[in-house]
C-alpha positions as a Markdown table, in Angstrom:
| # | Residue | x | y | z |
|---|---|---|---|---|
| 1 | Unk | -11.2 | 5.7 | -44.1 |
| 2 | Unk | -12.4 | 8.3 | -42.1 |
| 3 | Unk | -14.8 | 7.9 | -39.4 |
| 4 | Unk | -16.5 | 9.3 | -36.0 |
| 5 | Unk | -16.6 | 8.1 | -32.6 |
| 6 | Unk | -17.9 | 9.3 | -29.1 |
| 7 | Unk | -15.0 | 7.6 | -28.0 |
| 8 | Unk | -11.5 | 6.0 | -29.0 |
| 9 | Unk | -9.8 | 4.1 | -26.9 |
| 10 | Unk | -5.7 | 3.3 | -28.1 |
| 11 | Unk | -4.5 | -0.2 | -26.9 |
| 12 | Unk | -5.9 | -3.8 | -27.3 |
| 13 | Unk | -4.3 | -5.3 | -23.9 |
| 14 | Unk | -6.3 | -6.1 | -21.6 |
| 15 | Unk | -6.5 | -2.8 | -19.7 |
| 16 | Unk | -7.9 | -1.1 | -22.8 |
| 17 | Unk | -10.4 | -3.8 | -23.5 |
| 18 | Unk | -12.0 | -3.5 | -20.1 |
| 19 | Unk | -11.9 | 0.3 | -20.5 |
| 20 | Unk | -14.2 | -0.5 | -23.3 |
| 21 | Unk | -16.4 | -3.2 | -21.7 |
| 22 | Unk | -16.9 | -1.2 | -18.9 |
| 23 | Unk | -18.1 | 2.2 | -20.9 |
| 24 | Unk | -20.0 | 0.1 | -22.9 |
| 25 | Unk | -21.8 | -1.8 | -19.7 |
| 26 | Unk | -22.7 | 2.1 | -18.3 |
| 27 | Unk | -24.1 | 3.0 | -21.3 |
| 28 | Unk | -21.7 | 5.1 | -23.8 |
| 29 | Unk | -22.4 | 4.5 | -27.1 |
| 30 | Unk | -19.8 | 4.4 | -30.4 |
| 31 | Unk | -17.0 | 3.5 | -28.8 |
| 32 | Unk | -13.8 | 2.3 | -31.4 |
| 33 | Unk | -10.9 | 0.6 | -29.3 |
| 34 | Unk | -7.6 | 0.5 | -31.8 |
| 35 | Unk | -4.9 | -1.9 | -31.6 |
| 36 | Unk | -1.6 | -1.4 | -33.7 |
| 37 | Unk | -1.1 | -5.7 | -33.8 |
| 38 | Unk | -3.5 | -8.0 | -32.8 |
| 39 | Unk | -4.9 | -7.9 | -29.4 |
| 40 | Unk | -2.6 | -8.8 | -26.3 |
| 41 | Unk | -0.1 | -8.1 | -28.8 |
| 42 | Unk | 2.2 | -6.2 | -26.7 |
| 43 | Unk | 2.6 | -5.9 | -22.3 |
| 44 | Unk | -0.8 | -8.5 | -21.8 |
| 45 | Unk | 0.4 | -10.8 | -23.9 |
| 46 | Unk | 3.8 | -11.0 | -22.7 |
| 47 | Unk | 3.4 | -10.7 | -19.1 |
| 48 | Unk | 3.9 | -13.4 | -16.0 |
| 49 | Unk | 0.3 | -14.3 | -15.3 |
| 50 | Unk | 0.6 | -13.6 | -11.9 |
| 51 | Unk | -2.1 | -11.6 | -9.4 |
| 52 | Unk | -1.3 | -10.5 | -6.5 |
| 53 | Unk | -2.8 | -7.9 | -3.4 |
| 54 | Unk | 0.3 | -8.0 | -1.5 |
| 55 | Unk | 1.6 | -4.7 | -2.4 |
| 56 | Unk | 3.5 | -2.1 | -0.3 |
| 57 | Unk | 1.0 | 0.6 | -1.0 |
| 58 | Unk | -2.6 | 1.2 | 0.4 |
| 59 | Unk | -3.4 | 2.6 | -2.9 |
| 60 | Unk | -2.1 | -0.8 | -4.8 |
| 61 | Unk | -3.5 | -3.0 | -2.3 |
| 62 | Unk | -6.8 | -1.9 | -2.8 |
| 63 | Unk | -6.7 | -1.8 | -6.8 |
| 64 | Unk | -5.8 | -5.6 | -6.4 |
| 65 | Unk | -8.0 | -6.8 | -3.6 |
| 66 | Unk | -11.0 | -5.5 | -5.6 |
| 67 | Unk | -9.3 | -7.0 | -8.7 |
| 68 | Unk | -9.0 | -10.3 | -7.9 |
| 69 | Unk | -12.5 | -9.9 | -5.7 |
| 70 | Unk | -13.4 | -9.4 | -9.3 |
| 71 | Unk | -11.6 | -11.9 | -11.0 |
| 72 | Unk | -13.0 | -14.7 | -9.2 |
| 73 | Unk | -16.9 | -14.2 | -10.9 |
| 74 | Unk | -15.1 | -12.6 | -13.7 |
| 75 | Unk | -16.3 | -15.3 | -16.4 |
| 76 | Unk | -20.0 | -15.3 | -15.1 |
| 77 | Unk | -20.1 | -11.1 | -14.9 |
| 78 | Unk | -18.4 | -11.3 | -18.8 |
| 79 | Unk | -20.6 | -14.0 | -20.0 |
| 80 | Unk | -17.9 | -16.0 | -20.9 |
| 81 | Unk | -18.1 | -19.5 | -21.9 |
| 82 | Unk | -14.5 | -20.7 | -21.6 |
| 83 | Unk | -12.3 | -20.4 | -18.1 |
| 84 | Unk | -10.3 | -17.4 | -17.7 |
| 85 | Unk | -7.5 | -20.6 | -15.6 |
| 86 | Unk | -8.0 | -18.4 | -12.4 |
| 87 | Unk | -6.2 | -20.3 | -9.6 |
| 88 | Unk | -5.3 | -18.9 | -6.3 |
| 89 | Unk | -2.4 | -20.7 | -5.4 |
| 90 | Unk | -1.1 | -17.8 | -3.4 |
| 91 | Unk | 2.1 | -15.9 | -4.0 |
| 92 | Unk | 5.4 | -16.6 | -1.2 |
| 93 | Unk | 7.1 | -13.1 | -0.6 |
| 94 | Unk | 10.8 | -14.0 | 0.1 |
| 95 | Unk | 12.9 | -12.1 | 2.5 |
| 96 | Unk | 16.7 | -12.4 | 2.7 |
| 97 | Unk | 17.8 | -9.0 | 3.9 |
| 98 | Unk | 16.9 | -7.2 | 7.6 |
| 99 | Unk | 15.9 | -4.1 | 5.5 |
| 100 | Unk | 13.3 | -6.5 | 3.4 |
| 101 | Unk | 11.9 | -7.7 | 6.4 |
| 102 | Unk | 11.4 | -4.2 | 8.3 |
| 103 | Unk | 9.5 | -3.3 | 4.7 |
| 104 | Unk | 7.3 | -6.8 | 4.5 |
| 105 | Unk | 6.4 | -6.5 | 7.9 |
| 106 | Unk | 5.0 | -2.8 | 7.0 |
| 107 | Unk | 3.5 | -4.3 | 3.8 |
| 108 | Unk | 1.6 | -6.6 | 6.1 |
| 109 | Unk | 0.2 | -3.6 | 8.3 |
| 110 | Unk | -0.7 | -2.2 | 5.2 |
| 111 | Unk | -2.6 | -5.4 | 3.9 |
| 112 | Unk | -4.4 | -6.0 | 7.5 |
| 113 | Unk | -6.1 | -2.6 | 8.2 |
| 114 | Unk | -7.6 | -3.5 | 4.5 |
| 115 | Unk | -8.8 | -7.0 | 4.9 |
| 116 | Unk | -5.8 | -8.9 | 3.0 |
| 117 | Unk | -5.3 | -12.2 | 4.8 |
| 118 | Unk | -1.3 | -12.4 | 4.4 |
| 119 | Unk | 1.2 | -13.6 | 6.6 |
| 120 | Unk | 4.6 | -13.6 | 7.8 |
| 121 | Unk | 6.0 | -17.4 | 7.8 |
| 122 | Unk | 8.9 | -18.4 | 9.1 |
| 123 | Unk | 11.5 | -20.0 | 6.5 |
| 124 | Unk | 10.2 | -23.8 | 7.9 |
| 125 | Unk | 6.5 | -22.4 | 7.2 |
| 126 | Unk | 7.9 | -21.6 | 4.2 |
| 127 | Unk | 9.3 | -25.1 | 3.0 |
| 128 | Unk | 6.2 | -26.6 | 4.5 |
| 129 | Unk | 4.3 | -24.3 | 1.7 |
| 130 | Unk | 7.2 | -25.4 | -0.8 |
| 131 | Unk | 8.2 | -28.4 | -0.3 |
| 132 | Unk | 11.2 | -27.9 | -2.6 |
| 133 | Unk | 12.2 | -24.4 | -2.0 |
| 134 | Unk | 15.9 | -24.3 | -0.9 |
| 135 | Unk | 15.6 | -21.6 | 2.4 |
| 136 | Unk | 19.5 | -21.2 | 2.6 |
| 137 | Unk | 19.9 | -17.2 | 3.5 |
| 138 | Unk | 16.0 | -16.9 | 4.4 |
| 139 | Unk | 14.9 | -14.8 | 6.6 |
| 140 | Unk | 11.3 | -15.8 | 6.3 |
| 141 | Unk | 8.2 | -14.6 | 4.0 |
| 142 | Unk | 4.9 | -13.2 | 3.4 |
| 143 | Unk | 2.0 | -15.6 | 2.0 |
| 144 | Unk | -1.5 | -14.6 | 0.9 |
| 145 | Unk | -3.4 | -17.9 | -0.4 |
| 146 | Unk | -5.8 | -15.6 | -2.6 |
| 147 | Unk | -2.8 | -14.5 | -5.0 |
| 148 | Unk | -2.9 | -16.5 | -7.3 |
| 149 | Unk | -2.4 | -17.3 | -11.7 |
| 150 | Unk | -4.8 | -15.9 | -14.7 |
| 151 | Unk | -4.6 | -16.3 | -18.2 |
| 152 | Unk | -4.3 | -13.0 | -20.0 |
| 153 | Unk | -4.9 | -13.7 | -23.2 |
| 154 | Unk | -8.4 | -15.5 | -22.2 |
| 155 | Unk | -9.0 | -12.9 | -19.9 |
| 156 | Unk | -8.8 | -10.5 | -22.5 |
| 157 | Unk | -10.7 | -12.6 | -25.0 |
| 158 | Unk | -13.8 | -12.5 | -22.4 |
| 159 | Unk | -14.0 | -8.4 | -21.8 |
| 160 | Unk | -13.5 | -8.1 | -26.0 |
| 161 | Unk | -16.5 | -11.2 | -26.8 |
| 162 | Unk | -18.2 | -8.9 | -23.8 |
| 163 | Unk | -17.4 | -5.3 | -25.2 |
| 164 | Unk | -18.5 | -6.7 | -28.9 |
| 165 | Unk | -22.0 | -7.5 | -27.3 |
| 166 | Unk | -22.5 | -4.0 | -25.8 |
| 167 | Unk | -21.7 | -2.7 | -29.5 |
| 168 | Unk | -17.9 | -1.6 | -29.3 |
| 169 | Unk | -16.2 | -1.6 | -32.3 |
| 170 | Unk | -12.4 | -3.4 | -32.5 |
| 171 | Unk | -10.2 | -2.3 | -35.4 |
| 172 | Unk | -6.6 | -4.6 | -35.2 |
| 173 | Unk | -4.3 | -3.7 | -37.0 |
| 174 | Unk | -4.4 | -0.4 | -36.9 |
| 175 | Unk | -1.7 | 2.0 | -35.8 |
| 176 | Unk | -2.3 | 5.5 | -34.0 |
| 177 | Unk | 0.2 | 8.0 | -35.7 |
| 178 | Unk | -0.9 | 10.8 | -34.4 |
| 179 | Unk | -3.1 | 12.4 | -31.2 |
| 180 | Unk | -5.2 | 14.8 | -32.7 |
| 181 | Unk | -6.3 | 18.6 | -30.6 |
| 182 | Unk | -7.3 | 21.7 | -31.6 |
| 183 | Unk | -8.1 | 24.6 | -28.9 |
| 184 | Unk | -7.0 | 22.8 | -26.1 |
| 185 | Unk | -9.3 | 20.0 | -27.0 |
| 186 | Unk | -8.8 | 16.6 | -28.0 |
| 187 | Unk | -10.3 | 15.9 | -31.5 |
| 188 | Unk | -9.4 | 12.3 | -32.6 |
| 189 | Unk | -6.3 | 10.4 | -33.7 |
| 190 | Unk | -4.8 | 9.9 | -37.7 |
| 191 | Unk | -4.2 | 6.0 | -38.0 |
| 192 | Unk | -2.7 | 4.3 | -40.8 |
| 193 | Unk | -5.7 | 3.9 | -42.2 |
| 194 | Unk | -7.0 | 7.0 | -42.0 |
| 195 | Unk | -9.1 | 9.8 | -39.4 |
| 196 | Unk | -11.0 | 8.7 | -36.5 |
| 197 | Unk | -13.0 | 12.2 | -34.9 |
| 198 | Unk | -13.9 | 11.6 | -31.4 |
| 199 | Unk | -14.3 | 14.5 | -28.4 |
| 200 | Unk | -12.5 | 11.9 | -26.1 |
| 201 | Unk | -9.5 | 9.6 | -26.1 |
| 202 | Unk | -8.4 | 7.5 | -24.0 |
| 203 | Unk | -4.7 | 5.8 | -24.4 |
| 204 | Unk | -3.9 | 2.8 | -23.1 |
| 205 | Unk | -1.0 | 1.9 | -25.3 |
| 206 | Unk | 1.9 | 1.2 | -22.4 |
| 207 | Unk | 5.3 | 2.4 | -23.4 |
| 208 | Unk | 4.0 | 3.5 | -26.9 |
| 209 | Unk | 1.7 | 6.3 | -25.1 |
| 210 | Unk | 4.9 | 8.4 | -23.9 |
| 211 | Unk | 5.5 | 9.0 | -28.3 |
| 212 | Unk | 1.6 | 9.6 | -28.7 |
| 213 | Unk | 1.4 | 12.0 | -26.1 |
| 214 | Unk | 4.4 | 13.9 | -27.4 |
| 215 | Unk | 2.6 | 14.1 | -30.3 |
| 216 | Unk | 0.7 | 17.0 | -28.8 |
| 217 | Unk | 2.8 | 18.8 | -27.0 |
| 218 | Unk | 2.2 | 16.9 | -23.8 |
| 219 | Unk | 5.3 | 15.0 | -22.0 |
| 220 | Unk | 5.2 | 11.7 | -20.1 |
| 221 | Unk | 7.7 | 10.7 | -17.7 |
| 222 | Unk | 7.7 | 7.2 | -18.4 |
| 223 | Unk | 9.9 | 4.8 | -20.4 |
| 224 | Unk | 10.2 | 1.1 | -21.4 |
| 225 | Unk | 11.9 | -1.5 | -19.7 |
| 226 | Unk | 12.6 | -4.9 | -21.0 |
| 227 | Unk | 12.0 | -7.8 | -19.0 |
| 228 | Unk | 12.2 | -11.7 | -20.3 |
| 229 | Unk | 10.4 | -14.4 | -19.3 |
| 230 | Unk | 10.9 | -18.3 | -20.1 |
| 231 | Unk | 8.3 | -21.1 | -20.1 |
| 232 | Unk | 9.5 | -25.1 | -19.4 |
| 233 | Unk | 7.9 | -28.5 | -20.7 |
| 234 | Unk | 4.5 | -29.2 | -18.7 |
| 235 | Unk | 4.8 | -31.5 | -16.0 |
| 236 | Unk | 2.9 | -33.0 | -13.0 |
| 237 | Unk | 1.6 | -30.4 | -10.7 |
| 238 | Unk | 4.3 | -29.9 | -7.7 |
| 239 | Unk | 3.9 | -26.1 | -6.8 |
| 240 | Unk | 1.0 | -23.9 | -5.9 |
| 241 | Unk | 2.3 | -20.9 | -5.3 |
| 242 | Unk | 4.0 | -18.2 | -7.1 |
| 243 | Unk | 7.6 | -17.8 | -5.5 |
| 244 | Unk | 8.6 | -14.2 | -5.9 |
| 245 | Unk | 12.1 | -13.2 | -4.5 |
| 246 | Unk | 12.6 | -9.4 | -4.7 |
| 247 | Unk | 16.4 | -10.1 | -3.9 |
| 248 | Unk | 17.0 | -12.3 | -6.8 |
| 249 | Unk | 14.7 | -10.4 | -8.6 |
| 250 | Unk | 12.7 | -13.0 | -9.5 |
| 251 | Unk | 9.6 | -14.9 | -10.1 |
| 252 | Unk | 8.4 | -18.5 | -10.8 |
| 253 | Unk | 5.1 | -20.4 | -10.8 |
| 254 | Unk | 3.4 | -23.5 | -12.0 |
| 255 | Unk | 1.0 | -22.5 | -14.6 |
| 256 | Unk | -2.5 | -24.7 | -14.3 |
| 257 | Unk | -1.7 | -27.0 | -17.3 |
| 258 | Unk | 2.2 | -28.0 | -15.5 |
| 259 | Unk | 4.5 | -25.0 | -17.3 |
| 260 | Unk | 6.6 | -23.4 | -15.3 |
| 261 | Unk | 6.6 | -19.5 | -16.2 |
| 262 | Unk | 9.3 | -17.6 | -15.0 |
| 263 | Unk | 11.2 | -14.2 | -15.0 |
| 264 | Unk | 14.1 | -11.6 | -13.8 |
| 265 | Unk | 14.0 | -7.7 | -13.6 |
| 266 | Unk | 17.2 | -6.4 | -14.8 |
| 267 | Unk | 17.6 | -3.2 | -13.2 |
| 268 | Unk | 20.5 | -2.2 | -15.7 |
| 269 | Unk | 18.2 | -2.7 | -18.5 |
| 270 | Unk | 18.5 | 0.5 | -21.5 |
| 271 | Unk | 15.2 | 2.6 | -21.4 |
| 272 | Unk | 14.5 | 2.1 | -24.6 |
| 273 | Unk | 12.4 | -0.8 | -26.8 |
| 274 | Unk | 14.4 | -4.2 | -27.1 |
| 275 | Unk | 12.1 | -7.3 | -28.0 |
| 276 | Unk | 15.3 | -9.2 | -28.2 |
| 277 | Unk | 15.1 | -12.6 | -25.7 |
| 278 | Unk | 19.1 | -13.1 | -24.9 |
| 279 | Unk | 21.1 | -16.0 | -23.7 |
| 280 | Unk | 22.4 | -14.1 | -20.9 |
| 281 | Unk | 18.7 | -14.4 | -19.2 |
| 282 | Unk | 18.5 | -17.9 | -19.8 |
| 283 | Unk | 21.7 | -18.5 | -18.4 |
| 284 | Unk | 21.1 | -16.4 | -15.4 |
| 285 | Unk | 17.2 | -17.3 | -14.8 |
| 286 | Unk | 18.5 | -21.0 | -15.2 |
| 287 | Unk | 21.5 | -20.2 | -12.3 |
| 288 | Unk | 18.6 | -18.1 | -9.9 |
| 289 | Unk | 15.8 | -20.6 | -10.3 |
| 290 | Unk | 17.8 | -23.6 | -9.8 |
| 291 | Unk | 19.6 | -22.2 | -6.1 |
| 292 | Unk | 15.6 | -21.2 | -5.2 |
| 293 | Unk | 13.9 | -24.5 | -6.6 |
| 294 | Unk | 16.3 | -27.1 | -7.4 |
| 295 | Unk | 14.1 | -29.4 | -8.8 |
| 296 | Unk | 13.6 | -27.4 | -12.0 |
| 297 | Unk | 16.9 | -27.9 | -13.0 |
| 298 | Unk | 15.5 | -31.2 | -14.6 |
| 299 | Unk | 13.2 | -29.3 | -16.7 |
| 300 | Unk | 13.8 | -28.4 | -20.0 |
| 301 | Unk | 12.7 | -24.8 | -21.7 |
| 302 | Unk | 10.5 | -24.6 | -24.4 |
| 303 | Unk | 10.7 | -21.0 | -25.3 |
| 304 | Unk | 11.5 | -17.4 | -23.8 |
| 305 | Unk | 10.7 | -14.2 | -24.9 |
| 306 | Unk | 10.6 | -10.8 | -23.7 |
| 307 | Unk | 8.3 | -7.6 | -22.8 |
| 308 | Unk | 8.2 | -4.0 | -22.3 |
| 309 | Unk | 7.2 | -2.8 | -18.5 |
| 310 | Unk | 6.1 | 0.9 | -19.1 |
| 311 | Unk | 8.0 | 2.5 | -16.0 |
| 312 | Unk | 7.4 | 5.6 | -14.6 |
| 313 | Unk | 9.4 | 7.2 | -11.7 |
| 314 | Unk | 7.4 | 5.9 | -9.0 |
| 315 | Unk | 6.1 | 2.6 | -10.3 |
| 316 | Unk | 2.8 | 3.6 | -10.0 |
| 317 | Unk | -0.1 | 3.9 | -13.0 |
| 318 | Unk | -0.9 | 7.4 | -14.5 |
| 319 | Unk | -4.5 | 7.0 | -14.2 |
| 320 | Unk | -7.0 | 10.2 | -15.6 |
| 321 | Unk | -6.9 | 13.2 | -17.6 |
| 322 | Unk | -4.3 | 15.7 | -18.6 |
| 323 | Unk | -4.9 | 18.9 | -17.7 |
| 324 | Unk | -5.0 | 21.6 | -20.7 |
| 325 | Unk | -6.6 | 19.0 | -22.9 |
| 326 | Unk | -10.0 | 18.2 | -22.5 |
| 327 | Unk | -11.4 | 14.9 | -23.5 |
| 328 | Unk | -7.5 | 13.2 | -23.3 |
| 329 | Unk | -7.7 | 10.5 | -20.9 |
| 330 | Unk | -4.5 | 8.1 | -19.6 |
| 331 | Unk | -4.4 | 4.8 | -18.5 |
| 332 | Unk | -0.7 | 4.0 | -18.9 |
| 333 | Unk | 2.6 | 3.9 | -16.5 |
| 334 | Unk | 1.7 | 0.7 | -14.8 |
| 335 | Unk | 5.5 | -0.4 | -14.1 |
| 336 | Unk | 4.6 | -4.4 | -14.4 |
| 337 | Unk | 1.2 | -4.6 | -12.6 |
| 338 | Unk | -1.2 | -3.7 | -14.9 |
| 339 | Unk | -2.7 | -7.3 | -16.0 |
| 340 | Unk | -3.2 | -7.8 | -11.8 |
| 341 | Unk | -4.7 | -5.0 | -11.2 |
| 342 | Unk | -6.8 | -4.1 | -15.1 |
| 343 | Unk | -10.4 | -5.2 | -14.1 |
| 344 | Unk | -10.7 | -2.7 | -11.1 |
| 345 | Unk | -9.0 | -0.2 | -13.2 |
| 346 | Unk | -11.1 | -0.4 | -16.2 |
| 347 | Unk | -14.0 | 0.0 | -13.9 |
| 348 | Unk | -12.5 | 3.5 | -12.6 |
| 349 | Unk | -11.4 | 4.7 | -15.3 |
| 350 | Unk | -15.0 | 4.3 | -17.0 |
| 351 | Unk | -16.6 | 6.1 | -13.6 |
| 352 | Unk | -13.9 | 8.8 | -13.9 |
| 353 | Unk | -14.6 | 9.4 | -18.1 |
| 354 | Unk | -18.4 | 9.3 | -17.5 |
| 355 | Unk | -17.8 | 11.8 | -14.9 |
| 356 | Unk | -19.1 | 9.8 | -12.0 |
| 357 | Unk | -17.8 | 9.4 | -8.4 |
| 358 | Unk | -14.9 | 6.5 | -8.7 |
| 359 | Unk | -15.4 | 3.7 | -6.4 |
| 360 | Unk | -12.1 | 3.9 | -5.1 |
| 361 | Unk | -10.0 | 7.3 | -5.3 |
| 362 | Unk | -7.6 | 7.9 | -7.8 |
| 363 | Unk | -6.4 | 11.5 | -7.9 |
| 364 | Unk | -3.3 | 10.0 | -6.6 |
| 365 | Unk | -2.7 | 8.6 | -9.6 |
| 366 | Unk | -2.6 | 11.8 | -11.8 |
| 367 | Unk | -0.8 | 13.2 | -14.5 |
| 368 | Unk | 0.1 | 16.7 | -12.2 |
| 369 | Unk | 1.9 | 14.3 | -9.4 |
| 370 | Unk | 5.4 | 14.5 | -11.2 |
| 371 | Unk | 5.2 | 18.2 | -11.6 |
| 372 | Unk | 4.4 | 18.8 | -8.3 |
| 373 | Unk | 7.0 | 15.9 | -6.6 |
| 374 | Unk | 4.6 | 14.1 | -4.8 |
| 375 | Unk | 6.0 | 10.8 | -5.6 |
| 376 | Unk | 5.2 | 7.8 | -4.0 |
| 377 | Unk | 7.1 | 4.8 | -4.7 |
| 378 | Unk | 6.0 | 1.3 | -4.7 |
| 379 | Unk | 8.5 | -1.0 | -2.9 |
| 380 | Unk | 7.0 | -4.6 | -4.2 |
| 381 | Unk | 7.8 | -4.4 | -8.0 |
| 382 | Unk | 10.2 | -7.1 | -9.7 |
């Protein structure tokens, strides 16, 4: 198989596939998106569901304000006949440490010069939000009500249905062996199954993108992280909103048919690829959850599994092109936040590739930051 494209796009997750809707909805023409598995098969499919604007950067905020702006007509913008479960439940920010509440009380500056309506509650407020929630050591929260829960796997099911109608082509599947450039241009990718020619390529393929890009030369500072999550029996609805402690390191919310999803970020964890789900998460999710929410200790599991993050050494997305090779796009790096924040980003990354003004700047999001040390961390990341 050997084919031609105007464009290839390398990930079927959700932020490729609204890459892909969104090229197609301006206008570009023979686009091929290529996924290794089947789509959500990797990061989207595996992630917490969550979405969030309460973020500790300006940058960040925006990205998700605009995101779940978008989210909420998602399904009518898509055409999409099913229900993407958007719920805004809000998402309760514990604090438990002076230094966390110096940094969630700038978080909230942050948020209020750009329109976010969060809050600092006080640890009653807090119990009065969740009922159950154990406030022993709290020093009080942040709340936004317009956080909230999506499905990923149906929100990425409505930009592919949508992409397919604009004419994009899906190949599952599929791996990406190899980036292909010649003259300091990009010129396609080899697959599995074959040559793909295309002037521009755009890789969206999480931790897997760091190997691609080495591929031609070009080296990316990010790496994977494993982090598990566990879902429980369904039961009647008794929680709204997502409780995130960043002191546990942990996360838990009541899906919209009664599951409880839940997760921990092991900051020991090897960077390197471990799909492996162990016992030593279950035991200490189980221990964490149960001091936070008691009442889940009646619940039982139904299954756990784990994910790769695709960290880079700020936290923050690589968003553009590489400079050296024209035509080589990246949307990659996103450090746990991609699903929250993918439909703004596929719309900017389709302004940028197009060569149009972006609706939101991005150049602090480029390839060039790490060489030049002009990190900038983001402090809200489990």
């Amino acid at each position: 198989m050997n084919k031609t494209a105007d464009i290839v796009i390398i990930g079927g997750g959700v932020i490729g596939c609204s890459i892909a809707y969104n090229l197609a909805k301006k206008g570009a023409k023979n686009i091929i998106l290529i996924e290794r598995k089947y789509l959500t098969s990797g990061a989207t499919g595996r992630c917490g569901a969550g979405v969030r604007m309460q973020f500790g950067t300006e940058t960040n905020c925006l990205l998700a304000k605009k995101s779940i702006e978008m989210f909420e007509q998602l399904e009518e913008e898509l055409g999409y006949d099913d229900s993407i479960e958007f719920k805004q439940g809000g998402y309760l920010l514990l604090a438990y440490t002076e230094k966390m509440v110096e940094q969630f009380h700038k978080n909230l500056g942050v948020q209020h010069k750009l329109g976010i309506p969060s809050r600092w509650v006080t640890p009653a407020e807090a119990k009065e939000i969740v009922p159950h929630l154990n406030t022993q050591g709290l020093l009080g929260a942040t709340f936004c009500g317009k956080d909230g829960h999506c499905n990923p796997f149906k929100t990425t099911d409505a930009y592919v249905k949508a992409a397919r109608r604009l004419g994009v082509e899906i190949m599952t599947y599929t791996e990406v062996t190899k980036l292909l450039a010649k003259d300091g241009k990009i010129t396609g990718v080899e697959t599995n199954k074959g040559v793909i020619e295309s002037p521009v390529v755009v890789c969206c393929a999480g931790a897997y993108s760091r190997d691609l890009a080495a591929t031609i030369g070009i080296e990316l500072p990010l790496h994977p992280e494993r982090h598990q999550i566990l879902v429980t029996e369904p039961v009647e609805m008794m929680q709204e909103p997502m409780v995130m402690s960043f002191y546990h390191g942990l996360y838990c919310q009541q899906v919209p048919h009664g599951s409880f999803v839940m997760g921990i970020g092991d900051p020991n964890e090897p960077k390197e690829f471990n799909y492996n789900s162990s016992w030593q998460f279950l035991h200490g999710m189980a221990a964490k959850v149960t001091f936070l929410l008691p009442p889940l200790a009646n619940l039982r599991v139904v299954r756990q599994w784990a994910g790769q993050y695709d960290m880079t050494p700020d936290r923050q997305q690589i968003l553009g092109s590489v400079p050296g090779t024209e035509g080589f796009y990246l949307a990659a790096g996103f450090s746990g936040h991609g699903f929250m924040i993918s439909p703004m980003t596929g719309k900017l990354m389709a302004e940028y590739i197009l060569g149009e003004e972006t609706s939101l700047p991005i150049d602090m999001f480029d390839f060039t930051r790490f060489a030049r040390g002009q990190l900038f961390v983001e402090p809200s990341v489990v």
